[in-house]
C-alpha positions, 0 to 999 in steps of 0.5 A, a space after each residue: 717415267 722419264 719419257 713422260 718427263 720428256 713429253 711434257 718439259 720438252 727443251 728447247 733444240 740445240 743449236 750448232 755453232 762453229 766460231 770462223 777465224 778473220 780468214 774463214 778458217 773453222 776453229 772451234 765447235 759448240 752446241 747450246 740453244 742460243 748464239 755464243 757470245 762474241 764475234 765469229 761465231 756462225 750456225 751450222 746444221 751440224 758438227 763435222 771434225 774434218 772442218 777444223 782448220 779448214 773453211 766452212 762448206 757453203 752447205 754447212 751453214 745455216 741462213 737466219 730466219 728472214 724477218 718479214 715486214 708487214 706491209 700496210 697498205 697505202 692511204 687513200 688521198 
């Protein structure tokens, strides 16, 4: 009954977020379905412990959606 329950009020997917120090250096973890709030705090594709302390791998980190602009086509004179 509970995989029923699943199907049908599927929750929105967790989100990694590891908070950065003003030296890049990873000092906390933390895993809900929206940014935290405050500074410092950046996406992650997931939560790796040998990272506390230590500067985030390039790979680590998640790159926000790219908002596209529509683009309107240009008035004839």
């Amino acid at each position: 009954m509970t995989s029923l329950w699943k199907l049908l009020f599927k929750r929105p997917a967790e989100r990694h977020f590891a908070r950065l120090d003003s030296h890049g250096l990873c000092q906390a973890f933390k895993r809900c379905q929206q940014q935290p709030a405050g500074s410092g705090w950046v996406e992650i594709s997931e939560i790796r412990l040998h990272w506390l302390n230590r500067p985030l791998p390039a790979s680590a980190r998640v790159c926000p959606p790219v908002r596209q602009h529509k683009v309107q086509p240009a008035l004839a004179a």
